[in-house]
Backbone bond lengths (Angstrom), bond angles and torsions (degrees), N, CA, C in turn:
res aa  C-N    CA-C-N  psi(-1)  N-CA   C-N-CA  omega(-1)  CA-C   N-CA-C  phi
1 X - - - 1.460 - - 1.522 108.98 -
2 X 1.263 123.59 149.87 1.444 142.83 -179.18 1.301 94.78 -50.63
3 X 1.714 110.62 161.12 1.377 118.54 153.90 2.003 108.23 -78.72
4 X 1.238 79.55 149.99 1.888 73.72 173.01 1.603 99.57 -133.96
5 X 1.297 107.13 153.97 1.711 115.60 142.35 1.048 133.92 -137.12
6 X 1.237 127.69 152.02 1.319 149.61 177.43 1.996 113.87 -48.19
7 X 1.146 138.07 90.15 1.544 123.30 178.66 2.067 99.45 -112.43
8 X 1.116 91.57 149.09 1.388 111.77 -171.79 1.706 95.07 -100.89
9 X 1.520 110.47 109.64 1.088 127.31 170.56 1.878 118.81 -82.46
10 X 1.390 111.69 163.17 1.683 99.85 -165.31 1.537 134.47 15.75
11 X 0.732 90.31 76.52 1.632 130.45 -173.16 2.219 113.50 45.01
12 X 1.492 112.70 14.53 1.076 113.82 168.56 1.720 97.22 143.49
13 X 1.691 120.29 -7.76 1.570 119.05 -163.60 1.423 90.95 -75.39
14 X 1.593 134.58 -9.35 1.590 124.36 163.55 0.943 99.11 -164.05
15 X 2.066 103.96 148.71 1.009 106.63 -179.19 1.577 92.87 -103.44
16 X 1.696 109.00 -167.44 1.519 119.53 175.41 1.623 107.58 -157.57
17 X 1.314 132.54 143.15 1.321 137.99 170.61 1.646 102.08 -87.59
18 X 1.370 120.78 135.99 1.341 143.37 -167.69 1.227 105.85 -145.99
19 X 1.592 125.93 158.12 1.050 127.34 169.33 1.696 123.00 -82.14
20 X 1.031 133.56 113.57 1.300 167.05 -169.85 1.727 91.76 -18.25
21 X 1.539 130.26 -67.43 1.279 140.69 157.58 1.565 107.39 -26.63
22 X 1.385 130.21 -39.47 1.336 122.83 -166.83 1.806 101.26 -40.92
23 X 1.365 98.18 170.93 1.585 107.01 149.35 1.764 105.04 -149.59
24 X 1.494 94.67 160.01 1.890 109.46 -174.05 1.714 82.50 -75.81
25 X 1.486 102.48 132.19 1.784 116.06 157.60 1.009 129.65 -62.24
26 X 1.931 116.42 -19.69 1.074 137.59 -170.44 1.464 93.27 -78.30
27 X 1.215 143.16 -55.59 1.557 129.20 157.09 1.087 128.73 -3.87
28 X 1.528 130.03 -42.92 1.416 127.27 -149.61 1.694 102.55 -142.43
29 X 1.286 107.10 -12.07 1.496 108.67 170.90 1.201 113.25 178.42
30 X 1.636 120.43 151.83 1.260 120.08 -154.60 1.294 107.93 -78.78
31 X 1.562 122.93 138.73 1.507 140.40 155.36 1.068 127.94 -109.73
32 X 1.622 130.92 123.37 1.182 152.76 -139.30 1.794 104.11 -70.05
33 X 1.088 117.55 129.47 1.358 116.26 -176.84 1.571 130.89 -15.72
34 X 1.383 125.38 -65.14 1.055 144.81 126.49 1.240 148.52 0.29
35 X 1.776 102.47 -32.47 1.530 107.48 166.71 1.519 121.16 -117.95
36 X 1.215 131.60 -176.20 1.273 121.66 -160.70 1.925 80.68 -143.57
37 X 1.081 113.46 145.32 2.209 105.09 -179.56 1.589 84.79 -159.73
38 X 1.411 88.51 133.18 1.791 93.69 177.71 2.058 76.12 -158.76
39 X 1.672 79.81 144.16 1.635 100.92 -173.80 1.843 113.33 -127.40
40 X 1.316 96.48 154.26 1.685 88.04 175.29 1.615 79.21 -91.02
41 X 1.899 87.57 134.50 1.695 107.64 150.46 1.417 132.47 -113.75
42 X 1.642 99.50 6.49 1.430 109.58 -172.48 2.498 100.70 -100.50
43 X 1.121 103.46 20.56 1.661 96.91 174.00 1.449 80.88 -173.70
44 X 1.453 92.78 163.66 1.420 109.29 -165.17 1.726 87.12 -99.71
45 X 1.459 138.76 60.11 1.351 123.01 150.85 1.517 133.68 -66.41
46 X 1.576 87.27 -27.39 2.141 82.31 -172.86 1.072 98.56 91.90
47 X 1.313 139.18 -8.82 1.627 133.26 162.48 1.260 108.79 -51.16
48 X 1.894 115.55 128.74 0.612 116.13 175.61 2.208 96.90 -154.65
49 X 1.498 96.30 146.10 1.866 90.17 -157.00 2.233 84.72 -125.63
50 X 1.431 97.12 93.41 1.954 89.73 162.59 1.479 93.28 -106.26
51 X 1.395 83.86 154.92 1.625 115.41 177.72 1.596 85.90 -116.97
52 X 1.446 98.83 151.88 1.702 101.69 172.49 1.820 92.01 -167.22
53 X 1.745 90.04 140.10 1.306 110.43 169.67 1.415 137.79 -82.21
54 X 1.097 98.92 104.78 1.940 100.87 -162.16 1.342 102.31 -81.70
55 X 2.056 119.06 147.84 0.983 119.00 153.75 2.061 121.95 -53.12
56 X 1.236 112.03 139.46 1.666 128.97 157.79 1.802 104.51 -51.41
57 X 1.805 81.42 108.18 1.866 87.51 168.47 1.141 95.26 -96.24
58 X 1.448 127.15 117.98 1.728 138.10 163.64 1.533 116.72 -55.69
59 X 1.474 124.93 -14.31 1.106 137.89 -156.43 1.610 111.28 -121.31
60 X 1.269 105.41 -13.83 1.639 125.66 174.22 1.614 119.04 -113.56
61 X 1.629 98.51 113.07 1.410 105.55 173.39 1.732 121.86 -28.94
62 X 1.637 105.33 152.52 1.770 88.84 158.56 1.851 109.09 -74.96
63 X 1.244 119.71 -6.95 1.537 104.26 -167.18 1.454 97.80 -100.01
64 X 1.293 113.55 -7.21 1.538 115.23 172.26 1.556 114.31 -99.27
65 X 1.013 106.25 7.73 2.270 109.48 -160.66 1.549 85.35 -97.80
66 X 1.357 140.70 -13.29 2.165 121.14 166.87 1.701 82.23 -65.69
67 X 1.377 107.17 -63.28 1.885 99.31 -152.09 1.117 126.22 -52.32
68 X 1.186 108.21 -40.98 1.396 128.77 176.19 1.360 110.79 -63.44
69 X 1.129 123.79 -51.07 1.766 108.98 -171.52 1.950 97.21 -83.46
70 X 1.467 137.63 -37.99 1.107 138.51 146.47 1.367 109.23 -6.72
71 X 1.663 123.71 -73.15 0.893 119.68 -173.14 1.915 136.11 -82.70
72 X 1.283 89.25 -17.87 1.545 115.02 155.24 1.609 119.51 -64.58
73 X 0.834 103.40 -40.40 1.773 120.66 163.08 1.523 106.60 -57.87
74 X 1.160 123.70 -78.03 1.490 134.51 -172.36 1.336 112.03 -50.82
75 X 1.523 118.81 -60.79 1.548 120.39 136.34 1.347 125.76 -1.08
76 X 1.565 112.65 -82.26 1.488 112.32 -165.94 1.447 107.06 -71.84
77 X 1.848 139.42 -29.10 1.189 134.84 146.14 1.331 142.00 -35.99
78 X 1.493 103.08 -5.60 1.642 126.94 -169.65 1.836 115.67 67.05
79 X 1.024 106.71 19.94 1.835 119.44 165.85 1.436 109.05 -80.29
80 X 1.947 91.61 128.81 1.761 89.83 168.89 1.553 113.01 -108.63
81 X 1.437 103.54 -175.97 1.460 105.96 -155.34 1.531 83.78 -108.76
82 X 1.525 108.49 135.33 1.068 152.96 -176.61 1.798 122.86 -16.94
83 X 1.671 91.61 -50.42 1.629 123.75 161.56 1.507 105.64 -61.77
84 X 1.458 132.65 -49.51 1.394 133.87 166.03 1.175 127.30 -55.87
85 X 1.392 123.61 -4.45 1.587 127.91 164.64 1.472 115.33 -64.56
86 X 1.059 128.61 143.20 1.548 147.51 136.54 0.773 111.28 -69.69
């Protein structure tokens, strides 16, 4: 099994287990308050793990708040939803 470590995301309110090779993105270029981006630099996968802090939809369940921001995501990337295909 990999080495891993432990990094304390937004300033300690969570932590997360990562692989030991990772590095913080915030090192090498700026990331927006809100997100957390740590990359493998030890293999060329393209792995790459952000955490990001979403605004509270008052109007969206907690059992509905994965889909909903999921699909708000896919949305703002210019992806349509599945039913919208031809």
């Amino acid at each position: 099994m990999a080495e891993t470590k432990q990094v304390e995301l937004f300033g300690g309110a969570m932590v997360c287990t990562i692989p030991a090779h990772w590095r913080d993105v915030a090192q090498i270029r700026q990331v927006p308050d809100n997100q957390e981006v740590y990359q493998d630099c030890a293999e060329e996968t393209g792995a790459i793990l952000v955490v990001e802090i979403l605004e509270h939809q008052s109007d969206v369940s907690n059992d509905d708040a994965s889909q909903f921001f999921f699909e708000d995501l896919a949305d703002s990337n210019g992806c349509s939803k599945p039913e919208d295909r031809v």
